[in-house]
C-alpha positions as CSV (number, residue, x, y, z in Angstrom):
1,X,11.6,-3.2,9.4
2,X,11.5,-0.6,6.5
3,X,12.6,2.7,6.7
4,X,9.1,4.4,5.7
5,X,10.4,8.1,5.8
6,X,13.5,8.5,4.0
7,X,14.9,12.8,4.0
8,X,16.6,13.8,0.8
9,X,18.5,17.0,0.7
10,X,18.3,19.2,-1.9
11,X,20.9,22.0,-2.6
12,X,19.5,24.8,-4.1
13,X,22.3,26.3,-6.7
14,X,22.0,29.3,-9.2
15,X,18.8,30.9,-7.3
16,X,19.9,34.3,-5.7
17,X,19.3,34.9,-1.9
18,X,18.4,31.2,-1.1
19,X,20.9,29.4,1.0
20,X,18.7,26.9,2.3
21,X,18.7,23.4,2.0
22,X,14.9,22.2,1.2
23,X,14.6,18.6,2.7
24,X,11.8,16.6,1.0
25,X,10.1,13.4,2.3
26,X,10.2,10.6,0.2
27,X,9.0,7.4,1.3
28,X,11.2,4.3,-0.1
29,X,7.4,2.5,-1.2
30,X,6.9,6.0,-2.6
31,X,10.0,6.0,-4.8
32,X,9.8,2.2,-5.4
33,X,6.1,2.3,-7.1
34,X,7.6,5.5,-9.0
35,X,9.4,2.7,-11.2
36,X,6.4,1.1,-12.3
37,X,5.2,3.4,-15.1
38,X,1.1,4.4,-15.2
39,X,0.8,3.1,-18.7
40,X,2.0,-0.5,-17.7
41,X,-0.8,-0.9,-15.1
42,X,-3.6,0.5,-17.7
43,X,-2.1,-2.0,-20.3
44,X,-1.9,-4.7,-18.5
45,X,-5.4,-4.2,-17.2
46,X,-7.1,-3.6,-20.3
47,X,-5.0,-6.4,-21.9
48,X,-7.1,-9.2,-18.9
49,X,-10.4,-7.5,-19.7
50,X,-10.4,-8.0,-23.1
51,X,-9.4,-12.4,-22.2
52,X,-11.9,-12.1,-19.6
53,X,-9.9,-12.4,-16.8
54,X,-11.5,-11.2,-13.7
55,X,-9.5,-8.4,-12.3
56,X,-12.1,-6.3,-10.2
57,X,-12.4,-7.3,-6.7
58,X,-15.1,-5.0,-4.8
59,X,-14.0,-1.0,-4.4
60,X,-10.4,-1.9,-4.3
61,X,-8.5,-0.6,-6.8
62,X,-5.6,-2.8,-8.6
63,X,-3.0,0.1,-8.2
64,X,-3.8,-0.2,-4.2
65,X,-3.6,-3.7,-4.6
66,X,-0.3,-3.6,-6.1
67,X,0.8,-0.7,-3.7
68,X,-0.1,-3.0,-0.6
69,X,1.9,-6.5,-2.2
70,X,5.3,-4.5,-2.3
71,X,4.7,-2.9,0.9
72,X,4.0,-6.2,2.0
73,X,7.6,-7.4,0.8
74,X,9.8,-4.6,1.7
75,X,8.2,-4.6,5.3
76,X,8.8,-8.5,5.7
77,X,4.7,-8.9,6.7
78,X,3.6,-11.9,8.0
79,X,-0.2,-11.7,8.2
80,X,-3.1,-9.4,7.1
81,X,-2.8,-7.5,9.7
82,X,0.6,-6.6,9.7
83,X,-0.4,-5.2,6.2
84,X,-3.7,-3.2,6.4
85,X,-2.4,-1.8,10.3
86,X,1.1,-0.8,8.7
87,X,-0.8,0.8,5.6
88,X,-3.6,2.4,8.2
89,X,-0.7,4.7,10.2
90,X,0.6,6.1,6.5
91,X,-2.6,6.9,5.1
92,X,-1.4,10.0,4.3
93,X,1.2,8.9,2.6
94,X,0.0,6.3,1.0
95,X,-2.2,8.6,-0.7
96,X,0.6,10.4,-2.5
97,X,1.4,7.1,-4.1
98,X,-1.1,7.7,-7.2
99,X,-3.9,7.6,-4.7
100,X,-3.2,4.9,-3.3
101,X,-5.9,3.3,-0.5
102,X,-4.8,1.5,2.5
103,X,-7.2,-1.7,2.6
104,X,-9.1,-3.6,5.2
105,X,-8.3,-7.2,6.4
106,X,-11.7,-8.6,4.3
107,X,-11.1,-6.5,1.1
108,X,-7.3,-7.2,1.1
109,X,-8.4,-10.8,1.6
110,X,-11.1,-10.9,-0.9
111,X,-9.0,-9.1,-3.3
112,X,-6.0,-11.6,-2.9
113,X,-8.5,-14.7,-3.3
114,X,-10.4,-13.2,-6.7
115,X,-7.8,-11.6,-8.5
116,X,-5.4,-13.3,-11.0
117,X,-1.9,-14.0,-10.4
118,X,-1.6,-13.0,-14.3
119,X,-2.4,-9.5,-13.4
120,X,0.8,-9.2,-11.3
121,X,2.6,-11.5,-13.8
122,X,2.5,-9.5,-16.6
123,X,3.1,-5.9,-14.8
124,X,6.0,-7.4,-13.9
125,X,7.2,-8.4,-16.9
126,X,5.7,-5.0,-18.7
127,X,7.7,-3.0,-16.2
128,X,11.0,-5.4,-17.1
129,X,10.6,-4.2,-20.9
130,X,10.3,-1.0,-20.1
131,X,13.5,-0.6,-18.5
């Protein structure tokens, strides 16, 4: 089970008449998907267009795509439906995640059957070189 909500403290020092602590809610999928920079994802995608790789897959968007594989990894899913109902209760946040969509069990399906593995493949590896 992953720990979706995860409260990080932060101390406010060297502003005047604010002793508060402000307590912001990160999600770990949130701060995970942070690491994979936008620039990687547009790359990668514009790299399969132009070798005619078939990347679209419906209204499904490959960032959501993406967003829906890790959350399927770090939650330990064993179906579809452990992945779109998990996704459907944090639609909310899954939105803050670059607009992220959470997807139904025929796109998510469709999308996993049409979509190359390349795609994934090489955002991996782009995200490795960046770092």
């Amino acid at each position: 089970m992953v720990f979706w909500n995860c409260p990080i403290t932060t101390h406010n020092r060297g502003v005047k008449n604010n002793h508060q602590n402000t307590t912001e809610r990160l999600t770990v999928l949130g701060q995970f998907c942070k690491l994979i920079p936008k620039y990687c994802l547009a790359n990668v995608c514009a790299e399969l267009n132009k070798e005619g790789i078939k990347i679209a897959a419906r209204a499904f968007s490959v960032w959501s795509h993406i967003v829906s594989m890790i959350y399927c990894h770090m939650a330990h899913c064993i179906s579809l439906n452990d992945i779109c109902d998990g996704l459907q209760n944090f639609k909310g946040n899954l939105n803050n995640i670059r607009n992220a969509t959470a997807p139904h069990r025929n796109t998510l399906s469709h999308a996993n059957r049409t979509r190359d593995i390349a795609l994934i493949k090489r955002l991996f590896w782009k995200t490795v070189e960046h770092y």
